[in-house]
DOGU-412529 format. One record per residue (C-alpha): y, x, z; residue in three letters. Coordinates in steps of 0.02 Angstrom, whole numbers, plus 50000, padded with zeros to 5 digits. Layout:
N
YXZala/...
This chain:
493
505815752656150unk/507735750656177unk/508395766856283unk/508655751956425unk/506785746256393unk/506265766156425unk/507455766756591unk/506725750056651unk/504935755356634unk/505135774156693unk/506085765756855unk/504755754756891unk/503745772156902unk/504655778756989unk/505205765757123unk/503255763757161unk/503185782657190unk/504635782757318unk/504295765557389unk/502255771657435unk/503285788157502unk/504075778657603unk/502955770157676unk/501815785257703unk/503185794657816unk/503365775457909unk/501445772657940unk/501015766258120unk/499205769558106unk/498225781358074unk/496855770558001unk/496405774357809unk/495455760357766unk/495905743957874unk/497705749557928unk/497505745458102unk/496815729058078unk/498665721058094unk/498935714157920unk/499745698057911unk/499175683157776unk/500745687157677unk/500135703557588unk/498365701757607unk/498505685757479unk/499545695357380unk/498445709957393unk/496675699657347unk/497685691857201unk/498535707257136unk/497015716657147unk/496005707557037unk/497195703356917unk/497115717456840unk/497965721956650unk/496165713756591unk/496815697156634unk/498425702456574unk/498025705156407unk/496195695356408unk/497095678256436unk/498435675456316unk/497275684256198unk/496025670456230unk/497015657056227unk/497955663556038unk/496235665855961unk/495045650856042unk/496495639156126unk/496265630756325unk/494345632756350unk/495055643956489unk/495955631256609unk/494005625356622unk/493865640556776unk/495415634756878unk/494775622956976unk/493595636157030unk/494665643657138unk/494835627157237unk/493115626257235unk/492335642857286unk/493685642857435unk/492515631357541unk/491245643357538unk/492345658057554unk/493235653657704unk/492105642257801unk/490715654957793unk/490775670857714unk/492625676257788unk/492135671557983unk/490365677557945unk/490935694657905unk/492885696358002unk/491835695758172unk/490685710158131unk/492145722258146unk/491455731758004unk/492325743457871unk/491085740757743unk/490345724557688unk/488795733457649unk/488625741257820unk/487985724157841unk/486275725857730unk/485735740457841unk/485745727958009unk/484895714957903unk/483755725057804unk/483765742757800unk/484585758657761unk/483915760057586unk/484805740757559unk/486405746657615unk/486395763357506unk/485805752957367unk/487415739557383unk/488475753257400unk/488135761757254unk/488045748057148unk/489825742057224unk/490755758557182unk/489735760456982unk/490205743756965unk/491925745357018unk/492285762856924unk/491675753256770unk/492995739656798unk/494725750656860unk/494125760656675unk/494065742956588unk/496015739956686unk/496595755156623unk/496095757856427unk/496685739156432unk/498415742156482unk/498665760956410unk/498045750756239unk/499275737456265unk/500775749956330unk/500475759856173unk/500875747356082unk/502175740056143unk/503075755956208unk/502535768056075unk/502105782056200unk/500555791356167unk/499105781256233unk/498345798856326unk/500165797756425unk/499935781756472unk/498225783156545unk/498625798856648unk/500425791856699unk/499465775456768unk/498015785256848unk/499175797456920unk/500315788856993unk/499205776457071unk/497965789457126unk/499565799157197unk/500205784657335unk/498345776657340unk/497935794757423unk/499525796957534unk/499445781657617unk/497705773157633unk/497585752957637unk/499355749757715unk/500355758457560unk/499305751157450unk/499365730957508unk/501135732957512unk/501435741457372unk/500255728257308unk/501535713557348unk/503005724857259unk/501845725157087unk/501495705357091unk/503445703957100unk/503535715256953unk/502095704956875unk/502855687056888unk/504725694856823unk/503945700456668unk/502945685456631unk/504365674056676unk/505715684056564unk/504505682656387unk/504215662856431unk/506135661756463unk/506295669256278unk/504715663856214unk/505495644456221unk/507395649256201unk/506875657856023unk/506045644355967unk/506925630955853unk/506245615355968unk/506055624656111unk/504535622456193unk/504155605556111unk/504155616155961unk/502895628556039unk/501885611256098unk/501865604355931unk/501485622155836unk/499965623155951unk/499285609655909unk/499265612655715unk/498795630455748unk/497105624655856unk/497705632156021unk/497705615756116unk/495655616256078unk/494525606456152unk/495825595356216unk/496915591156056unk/495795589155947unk/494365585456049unk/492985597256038unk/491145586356090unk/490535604456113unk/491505610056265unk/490255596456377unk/488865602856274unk/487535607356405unk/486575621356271unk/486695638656352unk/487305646956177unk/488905640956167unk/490115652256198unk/491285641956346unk/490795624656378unk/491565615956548unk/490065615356639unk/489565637256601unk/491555638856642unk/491255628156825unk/489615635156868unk/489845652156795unk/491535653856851unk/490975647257005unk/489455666057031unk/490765676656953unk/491925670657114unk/490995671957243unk/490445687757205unk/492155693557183unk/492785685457365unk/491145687357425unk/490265702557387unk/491635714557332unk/492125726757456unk/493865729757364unk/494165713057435unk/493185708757584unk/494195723957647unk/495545714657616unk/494845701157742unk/494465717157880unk/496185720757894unk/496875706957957unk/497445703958130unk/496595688758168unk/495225675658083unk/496495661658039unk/497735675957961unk/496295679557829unk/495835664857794unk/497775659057759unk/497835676057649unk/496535670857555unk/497225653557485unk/499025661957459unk/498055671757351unk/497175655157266unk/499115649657246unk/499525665757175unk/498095666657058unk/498355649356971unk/500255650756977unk/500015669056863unk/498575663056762unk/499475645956722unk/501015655756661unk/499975667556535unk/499075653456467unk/500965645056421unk/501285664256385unk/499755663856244unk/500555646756161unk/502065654556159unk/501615671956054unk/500255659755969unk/501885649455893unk/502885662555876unk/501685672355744unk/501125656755667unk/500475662455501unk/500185680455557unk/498525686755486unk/498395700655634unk/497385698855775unk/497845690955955unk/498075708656023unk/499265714955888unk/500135699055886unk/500455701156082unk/501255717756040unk/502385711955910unk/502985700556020unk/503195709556163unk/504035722656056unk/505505709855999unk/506145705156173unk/508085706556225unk/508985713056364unk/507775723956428unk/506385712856448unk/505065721156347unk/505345736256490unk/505265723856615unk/503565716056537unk/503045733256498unk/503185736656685unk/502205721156738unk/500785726156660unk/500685744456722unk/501055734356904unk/499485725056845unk/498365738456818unk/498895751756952unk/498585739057067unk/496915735957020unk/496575757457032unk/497425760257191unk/496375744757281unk/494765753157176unk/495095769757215unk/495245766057404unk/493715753157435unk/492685766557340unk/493135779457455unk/492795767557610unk/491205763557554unk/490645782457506unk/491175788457685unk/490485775957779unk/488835770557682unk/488525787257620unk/488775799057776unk/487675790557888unk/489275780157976unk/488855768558113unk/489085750758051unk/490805747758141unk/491525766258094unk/493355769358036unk/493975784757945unk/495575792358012unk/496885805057942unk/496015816958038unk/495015818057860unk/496465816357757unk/496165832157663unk/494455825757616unk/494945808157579unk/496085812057460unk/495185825957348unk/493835812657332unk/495375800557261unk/495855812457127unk/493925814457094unk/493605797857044unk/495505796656968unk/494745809356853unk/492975798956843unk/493935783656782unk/495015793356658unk/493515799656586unk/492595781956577unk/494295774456482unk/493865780756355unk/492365774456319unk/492345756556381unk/493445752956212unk/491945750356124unk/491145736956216unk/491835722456134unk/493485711056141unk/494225712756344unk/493545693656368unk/491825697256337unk/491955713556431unk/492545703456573unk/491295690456569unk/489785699156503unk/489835714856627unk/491255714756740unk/490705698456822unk/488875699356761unk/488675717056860unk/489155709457010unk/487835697357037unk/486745707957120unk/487715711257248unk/488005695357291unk/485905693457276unk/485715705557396unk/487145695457530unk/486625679657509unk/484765684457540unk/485375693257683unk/486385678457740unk/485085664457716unk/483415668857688unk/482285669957850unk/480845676957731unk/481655688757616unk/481155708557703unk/481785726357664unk/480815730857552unk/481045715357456unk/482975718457443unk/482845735657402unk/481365737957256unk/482085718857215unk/483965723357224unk/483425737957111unk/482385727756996unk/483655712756965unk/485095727256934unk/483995735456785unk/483725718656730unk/485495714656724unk/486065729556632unk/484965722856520unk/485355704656511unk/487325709656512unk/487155722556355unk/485515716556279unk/485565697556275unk/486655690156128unk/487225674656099unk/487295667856289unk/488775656956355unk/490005669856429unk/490215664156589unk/488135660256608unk/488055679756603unk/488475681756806unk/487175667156822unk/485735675056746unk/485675689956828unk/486185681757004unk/484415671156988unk/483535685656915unk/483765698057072unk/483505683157184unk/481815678757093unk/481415699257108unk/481825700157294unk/480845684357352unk/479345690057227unk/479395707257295unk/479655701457486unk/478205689057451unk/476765701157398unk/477475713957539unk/477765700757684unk/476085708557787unk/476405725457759unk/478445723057813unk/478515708457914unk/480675702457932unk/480875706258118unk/481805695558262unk/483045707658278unk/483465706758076unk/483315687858092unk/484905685858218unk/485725695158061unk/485565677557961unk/487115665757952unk/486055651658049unk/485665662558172unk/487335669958204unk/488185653658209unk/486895644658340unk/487345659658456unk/489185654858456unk/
């Protein structure tokens, strides 16, 4: 890196610092965890987007499209799709329960066991992933930076760790829209001289593409991509339907962002949040798949793999754009550990320590709030560096980031709209179909990708029903547990 490169990147570091500061010393609430409910649709989009995107999609997508070409642009649409769903029933479901966490929820329809059960399988799930975020980007940085890859990954947890504990939700949604405008900079400045560098400009990029394979299944046509066998590895219809479990767990089931949804200061202002973020999402996702032709036609020829080539390329950028990209993807991933950090911590204090449903922590715990940040800071540092060896970020992503989920979402959607489906269904089921999972997601080869968070969404329904079948006499689903169901709810409006 260029001396202006280093000042660019340390700056971004350091503006994030003072910029949660000062928003810490500004706070109007005292409330950790759903600021006050007053958020407006404006950062919570940007919030919900930012948060997911983490420096897995980052790297994962151009990397994807370099190696395998536009299978990808299969899963847009989803987000169009799984926003019917999303905000016509799960977001006014859940916004009128004034709860702080979603799986305070399972305990009203089921039981306690349920809700300690979602709870810990939200926060393993979701230490798994910020580790996944952060050896991604320190892996990346390192290369394009050349700082020590250790640095990197305490400099990222650190800092994020350091404003996620001073300032609870608020700091971090806002801070949140700072890092997407980070985010879209650096992607912007390496398309700007991704087709300015290139002899033909970006008909030159178009027509390298093609020759080089990245404009697969489209140009050439590939009669495998509507292929309905479950083995291949991205066909349109795993991408739609896949996509499709893998989302609505994510906007669904994921208390990192139905938190998101609890902080706003009225129904309509999360629902508009949530399609800023569906704008957000495609507009960044679009612009790293042009980002992937780009570095794809600029190392034409290059024997090295996707993630090298992304380096190299990253590396060769003027005027202080490879500082500026550098930045975007350390916005990228301490966005995704500061939202972590903070729905783990509402979800331990509230599920754990025997919170009412509708309970709030307030910096009257502060002191306790934020050792448990640093704890799990440390947790995830630790689990960094060891989620390297799980395969190529894609399949990580796929396979276990959005297979894991599926039980959660199980255990909601039972919750939601099964009249039958009893406590101790969900819980010895919810346990059953997670096991099974794990399996599934690390044992089963071969499987479409996206069919992973598919699979083990059927499997812990099939265990629940099963379980709440043979147990039905013995725990019959009571009348008060049935006015927990969506149909139920929404005739008493």
């Amino acid at each position: 890196m260029t001396p202006l490169d280093l000042t660019l990147f340390l700056a971004y570091l350091l503006g994030i610092a003072g910029f949660s500061y000062w928003l810490h010393r500004r706070r109007h609430t005292t409330d950790v965890f759903l600021a006050g409910r007053a958020m407006g649709w404006f950062p919570i989009g940007l919030s919900v987007m930012i948060t997911l995107f983490s420096a897995v999609n980052f790297v994962a997508f151009p990397t994807e499209v370099m190696e395998y070409g536009l299978y990808v642009l299969a899963s847009l649409p989803v987000f169009v799709l799984v926003a019917i769903p999303i905000t016509r029933v799960f977001i006014p479901f859940f916004h009128g329960m004034k709860l702080t966490s979603l799986y305070a929820y399972l305990e009203v329809r089921f039981d306690r066991r349920t809700r300690l059960l979602g709870a810990g399988l939200f926060i393993l799930w979701r230490l798994f992933w910020m580790a996944t975020a952060l050896y991604a980007s320190a892996r990346m940085l390192g290369a394009i930076t050349g700082i020590s890859f250790h640095l990197l990954i305490l400099a990222a947890g650190g800092v994020a760790a350091l404003y996620t504990a001073m300032g609870g939700i608020r700091t971090v949604m806002w801070t949140d829209v700072i890092q997407f405008v980070v985010l879209l900079v650096g992607i912007g400045g390496a398309l700007w001289v991704a087709g300015a560098t290139q002899e033909q400009g970006w008909t030159g990029v178009w027509a390298q593409a093609r020759v080089g394979g990245q404009l697969r299944p489209f140009l050439p046509f590939d009669p495998e991509f509507l292929s309905w066998r479950p083995t291949v590895r991205i066909t349109l219809w795993s991408a739609l339907i896949g996509t499709f479990v893998a989302f609505l767990t994510r906007y669904g089931a994921d208390q990192m962002v139905v938190q998101r949804y609890f902080t706003a200061r009225s129904l309509g202002a999360a629902v508009r949040g949530f399609w800023w973020n569906v704008f957000a999402a495609l507009t960044a996702l679009l612009l790293l798949v042009f980002l992937g032709l780009a570095i794809a036609a600029a190392s034409a020829g290059s024997p090295a793999p996707a993630m090298a080539r992304f380096g190299a390329f990253a590396k060769t950028l003027p005027f202080g754009l490879t500082g500026i990209l550098a930045a975007g993807l350390l916005a990228a991933t301490m966005s995704s550990i500061d939202s972590g950090l903070n729905a783990c911590m509402a979800s331990w204090m509230t599920d754990f320590e025997k919170q009412p449903p509708e309970a709030a922590v307030d910096w009257r715990q502060e002191s306790r709030y934020r050792r448990f940040v640093f704890l799990l800071t440390v947790v995830t540092i630790l689990l960094a560096y060891v989620v390297g060896r799980t395969g190529d970020l894609f399949s990580v992503v796929n396979r276990v980031i959005n297979g894991m989920g599926s039980p959660l979402l199980a255990l909601l959607l039972l919750g939601m709209f099964s009249r039958s489906c009893n406590a101790r269904g969900a819980w010895i089921g919810g346990i059953i179909g997670t096991l099974a999972s794990l399996a599934i997601s690390f044992g089963l080869d071969g499987l479409a990708l996206h069919y992973y968070a598919v699979a083990n969404l059927l499997v812990t329904c099939a265990a629940c029903w099963t379980i709440s079948a043979a147990t039905k006499t013995n725990d019959p689903v009571t009348e008060e547990q049935r006015t927990w169901t969506w149909y139920a709810r929404r005739h008493a409006e």
